[in-house]
C-alpha positions in Angstrom: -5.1 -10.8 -22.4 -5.7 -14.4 -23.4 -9.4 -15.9 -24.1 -10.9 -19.0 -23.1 -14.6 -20.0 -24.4 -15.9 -22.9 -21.8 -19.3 -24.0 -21.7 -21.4 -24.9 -18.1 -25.0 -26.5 -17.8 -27.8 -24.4 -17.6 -28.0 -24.4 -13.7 -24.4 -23.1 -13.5 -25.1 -20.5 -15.8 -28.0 -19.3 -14.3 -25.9 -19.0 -10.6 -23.1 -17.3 -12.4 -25.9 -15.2 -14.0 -26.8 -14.0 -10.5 -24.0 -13.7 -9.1 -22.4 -11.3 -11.8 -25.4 -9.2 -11.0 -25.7 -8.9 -7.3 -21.7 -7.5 -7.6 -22.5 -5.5 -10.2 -19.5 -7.4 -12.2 -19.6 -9.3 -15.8 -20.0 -12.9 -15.8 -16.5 -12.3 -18.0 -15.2 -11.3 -14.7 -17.0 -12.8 -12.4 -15.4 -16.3 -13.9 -11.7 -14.7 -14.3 -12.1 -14.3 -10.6 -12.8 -17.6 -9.9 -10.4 -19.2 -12.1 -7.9 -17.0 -10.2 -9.2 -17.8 -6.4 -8.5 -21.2 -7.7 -5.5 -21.3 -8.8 -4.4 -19.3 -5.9 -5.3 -21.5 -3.2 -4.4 -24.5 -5.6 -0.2 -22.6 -5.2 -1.2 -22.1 -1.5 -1.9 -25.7 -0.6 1.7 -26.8 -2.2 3.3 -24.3 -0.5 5.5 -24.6 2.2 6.8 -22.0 4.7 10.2 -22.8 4.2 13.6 -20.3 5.3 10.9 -17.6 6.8 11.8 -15.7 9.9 7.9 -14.9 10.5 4.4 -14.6 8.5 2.4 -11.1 7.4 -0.8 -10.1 5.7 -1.1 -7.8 3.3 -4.0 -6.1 3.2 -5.3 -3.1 0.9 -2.6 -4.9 -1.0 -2.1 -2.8 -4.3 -0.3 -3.9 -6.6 2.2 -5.8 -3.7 5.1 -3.0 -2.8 4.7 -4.0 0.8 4.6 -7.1 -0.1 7.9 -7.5 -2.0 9.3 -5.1 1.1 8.3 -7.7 3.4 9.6 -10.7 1.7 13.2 -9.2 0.9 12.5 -8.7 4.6 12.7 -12.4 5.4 8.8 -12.7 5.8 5.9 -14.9 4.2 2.9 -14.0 2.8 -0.3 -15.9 3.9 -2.9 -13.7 3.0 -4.2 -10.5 1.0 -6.3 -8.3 0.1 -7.3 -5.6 -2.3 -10.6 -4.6 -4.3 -9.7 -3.3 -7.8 -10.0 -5.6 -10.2 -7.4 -4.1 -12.2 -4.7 -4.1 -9.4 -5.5 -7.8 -8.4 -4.3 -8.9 -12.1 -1.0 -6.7 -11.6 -0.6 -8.8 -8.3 -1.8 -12.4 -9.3 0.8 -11.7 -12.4 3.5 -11.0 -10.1 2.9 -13.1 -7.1 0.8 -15.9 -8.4 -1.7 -15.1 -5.9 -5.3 -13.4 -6.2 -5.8 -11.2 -3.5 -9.6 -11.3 -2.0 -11.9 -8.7 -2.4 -13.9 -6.3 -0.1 -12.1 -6.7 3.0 -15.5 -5.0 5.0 -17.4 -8.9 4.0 -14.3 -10.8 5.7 -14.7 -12.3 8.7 -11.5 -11.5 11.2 -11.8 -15.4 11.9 -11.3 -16.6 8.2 -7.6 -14.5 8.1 -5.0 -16.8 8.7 -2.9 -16.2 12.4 0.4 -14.4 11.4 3.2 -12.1 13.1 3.0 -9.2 11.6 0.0 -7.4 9.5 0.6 -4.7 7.2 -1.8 -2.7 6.0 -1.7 0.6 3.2 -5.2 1.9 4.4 -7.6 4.6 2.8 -7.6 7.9 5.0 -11.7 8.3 5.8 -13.3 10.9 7.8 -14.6 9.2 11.6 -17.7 10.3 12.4 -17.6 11.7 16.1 -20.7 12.9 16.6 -21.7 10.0 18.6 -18.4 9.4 20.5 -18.8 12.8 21.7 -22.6 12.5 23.3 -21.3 9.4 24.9 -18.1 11.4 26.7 -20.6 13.8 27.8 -22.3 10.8 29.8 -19.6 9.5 31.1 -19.8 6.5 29.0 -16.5 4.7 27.7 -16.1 4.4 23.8 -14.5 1.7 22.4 -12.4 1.8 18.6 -16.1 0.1 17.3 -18.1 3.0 18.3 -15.4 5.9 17.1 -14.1 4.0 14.1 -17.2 2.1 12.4 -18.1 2.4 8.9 -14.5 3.4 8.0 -11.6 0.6 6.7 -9.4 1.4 9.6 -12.7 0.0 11.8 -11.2 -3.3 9.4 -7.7 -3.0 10.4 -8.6 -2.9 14.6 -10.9 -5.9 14.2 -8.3 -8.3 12.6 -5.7 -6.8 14.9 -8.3 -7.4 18.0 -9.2 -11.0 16.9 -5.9 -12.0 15.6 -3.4 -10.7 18.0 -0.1 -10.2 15.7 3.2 -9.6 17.2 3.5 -6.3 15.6 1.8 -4.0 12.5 2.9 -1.5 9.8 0.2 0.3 8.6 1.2 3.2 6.1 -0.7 6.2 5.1 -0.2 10.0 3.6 1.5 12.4 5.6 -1.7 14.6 5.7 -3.3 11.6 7.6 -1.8 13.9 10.6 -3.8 17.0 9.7 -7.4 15.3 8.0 -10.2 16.3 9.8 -8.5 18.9 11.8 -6.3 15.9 13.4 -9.3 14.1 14.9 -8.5 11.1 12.6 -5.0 10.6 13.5 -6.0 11.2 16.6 -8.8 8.1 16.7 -6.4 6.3 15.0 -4.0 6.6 17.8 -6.2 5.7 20.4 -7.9 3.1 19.0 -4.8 1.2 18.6 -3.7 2.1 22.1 -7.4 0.7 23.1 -6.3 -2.3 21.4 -3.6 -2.5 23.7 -0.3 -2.1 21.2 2.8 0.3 21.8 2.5 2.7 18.9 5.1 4.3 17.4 5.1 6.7 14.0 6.9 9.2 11.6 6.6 10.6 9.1 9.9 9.6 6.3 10.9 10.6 2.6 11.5 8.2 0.1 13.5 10.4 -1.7 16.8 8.9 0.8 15.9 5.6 -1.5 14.4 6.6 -4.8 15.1 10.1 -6.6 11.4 10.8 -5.8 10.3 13.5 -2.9 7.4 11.6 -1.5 6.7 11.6 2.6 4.3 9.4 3.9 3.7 8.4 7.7 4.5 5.1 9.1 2.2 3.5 12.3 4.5 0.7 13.8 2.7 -0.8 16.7 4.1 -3.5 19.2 1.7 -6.2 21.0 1.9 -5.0 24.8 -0.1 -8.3 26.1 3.2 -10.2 24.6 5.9 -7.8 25.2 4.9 -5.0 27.9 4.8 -1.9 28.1 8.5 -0.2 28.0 8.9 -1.2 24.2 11.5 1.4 22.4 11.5 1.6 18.6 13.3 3.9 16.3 12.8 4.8 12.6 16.5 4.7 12.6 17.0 4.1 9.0 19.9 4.2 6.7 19.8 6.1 3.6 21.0 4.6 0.2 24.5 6.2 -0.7 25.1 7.6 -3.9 21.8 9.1 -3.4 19.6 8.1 -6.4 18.9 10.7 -9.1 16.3 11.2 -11.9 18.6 10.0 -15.1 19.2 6.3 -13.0 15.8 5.5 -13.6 15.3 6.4 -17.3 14.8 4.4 -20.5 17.7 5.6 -22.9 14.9 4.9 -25.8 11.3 6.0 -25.2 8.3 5.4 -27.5 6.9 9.0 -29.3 3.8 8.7 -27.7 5.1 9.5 -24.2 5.7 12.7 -25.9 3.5 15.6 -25.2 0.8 17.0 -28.0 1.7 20.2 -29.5 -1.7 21.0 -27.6 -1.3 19.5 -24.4 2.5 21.2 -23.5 1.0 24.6 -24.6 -2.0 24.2 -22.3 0.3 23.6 -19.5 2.5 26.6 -20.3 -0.5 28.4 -20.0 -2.3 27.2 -17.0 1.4 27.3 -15.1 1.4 31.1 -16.5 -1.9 32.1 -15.4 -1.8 30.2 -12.0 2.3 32.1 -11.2 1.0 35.4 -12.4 -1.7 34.8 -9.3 0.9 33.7 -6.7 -0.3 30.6 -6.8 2.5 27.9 -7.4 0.6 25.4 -9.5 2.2 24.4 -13.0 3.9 21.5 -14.7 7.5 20.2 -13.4 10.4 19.7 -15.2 12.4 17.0 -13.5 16.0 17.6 -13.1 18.0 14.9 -14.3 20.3 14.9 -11.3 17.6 16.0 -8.3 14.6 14.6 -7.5 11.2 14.9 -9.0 8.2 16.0 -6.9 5.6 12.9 -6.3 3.9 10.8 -8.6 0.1 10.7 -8.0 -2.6 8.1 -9.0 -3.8 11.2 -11.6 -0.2 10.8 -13.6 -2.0 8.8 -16.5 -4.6 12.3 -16.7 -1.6 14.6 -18.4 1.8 13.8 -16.6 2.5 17.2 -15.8 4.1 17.1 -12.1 6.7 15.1 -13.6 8.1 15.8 -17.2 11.3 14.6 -18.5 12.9 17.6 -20.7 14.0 16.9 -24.4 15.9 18.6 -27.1 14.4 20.0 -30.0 11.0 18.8 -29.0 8.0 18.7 -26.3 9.0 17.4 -22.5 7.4 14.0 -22.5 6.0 12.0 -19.3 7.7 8.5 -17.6 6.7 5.5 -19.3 4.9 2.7 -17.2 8.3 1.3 -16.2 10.0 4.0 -15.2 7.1 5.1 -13.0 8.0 1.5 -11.2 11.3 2.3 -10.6 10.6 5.6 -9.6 8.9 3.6 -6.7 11.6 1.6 -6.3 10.3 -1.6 -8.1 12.4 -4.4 -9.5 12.8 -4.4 -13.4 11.2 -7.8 -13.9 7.8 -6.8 -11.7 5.2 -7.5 -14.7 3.2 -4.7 -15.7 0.1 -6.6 -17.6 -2.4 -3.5 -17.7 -3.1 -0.7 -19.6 -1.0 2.1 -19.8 -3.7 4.3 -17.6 -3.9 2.0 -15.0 -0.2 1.5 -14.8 0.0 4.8 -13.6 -3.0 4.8 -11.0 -1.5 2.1 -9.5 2.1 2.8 -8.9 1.2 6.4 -8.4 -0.5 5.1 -4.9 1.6 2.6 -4.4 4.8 2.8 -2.2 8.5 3.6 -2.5 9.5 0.0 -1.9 12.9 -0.3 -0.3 11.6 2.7 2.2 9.2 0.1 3.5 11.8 -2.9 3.3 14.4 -0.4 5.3 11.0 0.3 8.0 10.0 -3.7 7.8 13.8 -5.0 8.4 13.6 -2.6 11.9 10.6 -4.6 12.8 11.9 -7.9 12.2 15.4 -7.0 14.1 13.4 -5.4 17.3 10.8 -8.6 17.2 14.3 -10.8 17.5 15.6 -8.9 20.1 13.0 -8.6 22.3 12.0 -12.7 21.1 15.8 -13.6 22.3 15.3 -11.9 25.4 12.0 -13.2 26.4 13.3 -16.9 25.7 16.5 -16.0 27.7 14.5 -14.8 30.9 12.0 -18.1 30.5 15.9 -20.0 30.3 16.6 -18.1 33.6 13.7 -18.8 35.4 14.0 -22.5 34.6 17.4 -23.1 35.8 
């Protein structure tokens, strides 16, 4: 990274002084921010939605998958979101943009309107204890009471104050089973409350990307605009020649993505111990012309669920880059962090062209049922 030295008057100092301390940040950081949030909303003000078939949000942004899904998707960005510090430079370097922080100190009001938001949220525990004292009054519960002090609670007041057309919100396929299913099954609900046609499934990106990773879609419909009879299928076409492991490696790879002596026979032994059990836990050797299992956000700790095999030495992990094509990134997405944090963030980030398939099925059921509406209001004119 690049230094600037700048100097500010003692007042300034002193308010950037407290600042930096009340969230628990460096005044280093504290002012990259703000150099950021300005330049941001400096590129904002000259921009123009120009060519756009409709606007989204991203929020619990990452590093921006949904976001490139989205745009290739037609749509515009107008607002964002994420927390870590370290993901926010990997997405003001590749979309110019500094996402805001701490979505729970947002007001719902301060979001810009937009047609569609999309939304990668954390999978929390809802506390139900009392939701259920309230069902044994008789007393109705609304998505504040069963969802407050979680980030979905986040999601359903934007969605309740800004009214998209429609939503994406993505999640892992266990969301289904967490908590005994009483989250998915708030989840649900809530959204219903909220008056939205829900729709979800659970889809593998491994039909896009030689990666087996499932995650569940939400995909919910605005019933106040559009009804109640709304149909939606996850009817999605898979990429043909299926990708494989050896399209998305580096012919040339540094030594140090090579496993220590130490490290490969650790895993031998741990995989040896844990099989001799009956358990199935143990490093994976990805086949060069399958599909690997799924990259985590602990990749950077040893690499072991996905090693690349080579002769007459120790299996070695991805590199940075190929992790992002392993996710279906583009090869000129900037990767200006640390090795580490490479791999934290596209290990929970998305397969992207799964979520631009899921996002263009959105944007052609909003035109149909757009074109329709206009047609009847035609109709009922003449």
């Amino acid at each position: 990274m690049k230094q600037v030295h700048l100097r500010v008057d003692d007042e300034l100092y002193n308010e950037l002084n407290a600042y930096s301390v009340m969230m628990e940040q460096t005044m280093q950081d504290c002012v990259r921010e703000a150099v950021a949030y300005y330049v941001t909303d400096m590129r904002r003000k000259q921009r123009e939605v120009k060519d756009r078939q409709f606007t989204f949000i991203d929020l619990f942004a990452g590093i921006g998958g949904m976001r490139i899904a989205f745009e290739r998707a037609g749509g515009y960005c107008v607002y964002s979101n994420e927390w870590n510090k370290y993901s926010q430079q990997t997405y003001f370097a590749n979309f110019g943009e500094q996402p805001e922080g701490d979505i729970t100190q947002v007001p719902a009001s301060s979001i810009p309107n937009h047609d569609i938001l999309v939304a990668g949220f954390p999978c929390q525990p809802f506390s139900i204890a009392g939701v259920s004292k309230k069902n044994s009054l008789g007393r109705a519960t609304g998505f504040e009471d069963k969802t407050q002090g979680t980030l979905f609670f986040d999601v359903c007041r934007i969605l309740k104050e800004k009214r998209p057309k429609a939503f994406m919100l993505e999640n892992v396929k266990n969301l289904c089973s967490h908590d005994k299913g009483r989250t998915f099954k708030v989840i649900l609900e809530s959204l219903e409350e909220l008056d939205y046609s829900v729709f979800y499934a659970v889809l593998d990106g491994q039909n896009y990307v030689p990666q087996h990773r499932e995650r569940i879609l939400i995909v919910g419909f605005d019933r106040k605009k559009y009804g109640k009879n709304m149909q939606f299928d996850f009817d999605l076409t898979p990429k043909y020649p299926k990708p494989v492991m050896r399209d998305i490696l580096d012919e040339s790879v540094d030594e140090k993505y090579t496993l220590s002596d130490k490290l490969w026979t650790y895993l031998q032994n741990y995989a040896a111990k844990h099989k001799a059990a009956g358990n199935g836990f143990g490093y994976g050797i990805a086949p060069l012309d399958g599909v690997s299992r799924t990259i985590s956000a602990r990749y950077y700790k040893d690499g072991s669920e996905i090693l690349i095999e080579q002769e007459g030495k120790n299996p070695r992990r991805l590199t940075p880059r190929e992790c992002a094509r392993l996710q279906g990134f583009p090869d000129d997405f900037k990767i200006p962090v640390s090795d580490t944090q490479a791999y934290k963030q596209f290990g929970n980030s998305v397969v992207v062209p799964l979520m631009e398939n899921v996002a263009k099925l959105i944007v052609k059921k909003l035109e149909e049922i757009d074109q329709t509406e206009e047609k009847e209001l035609q109709r009922m004119v003449i």
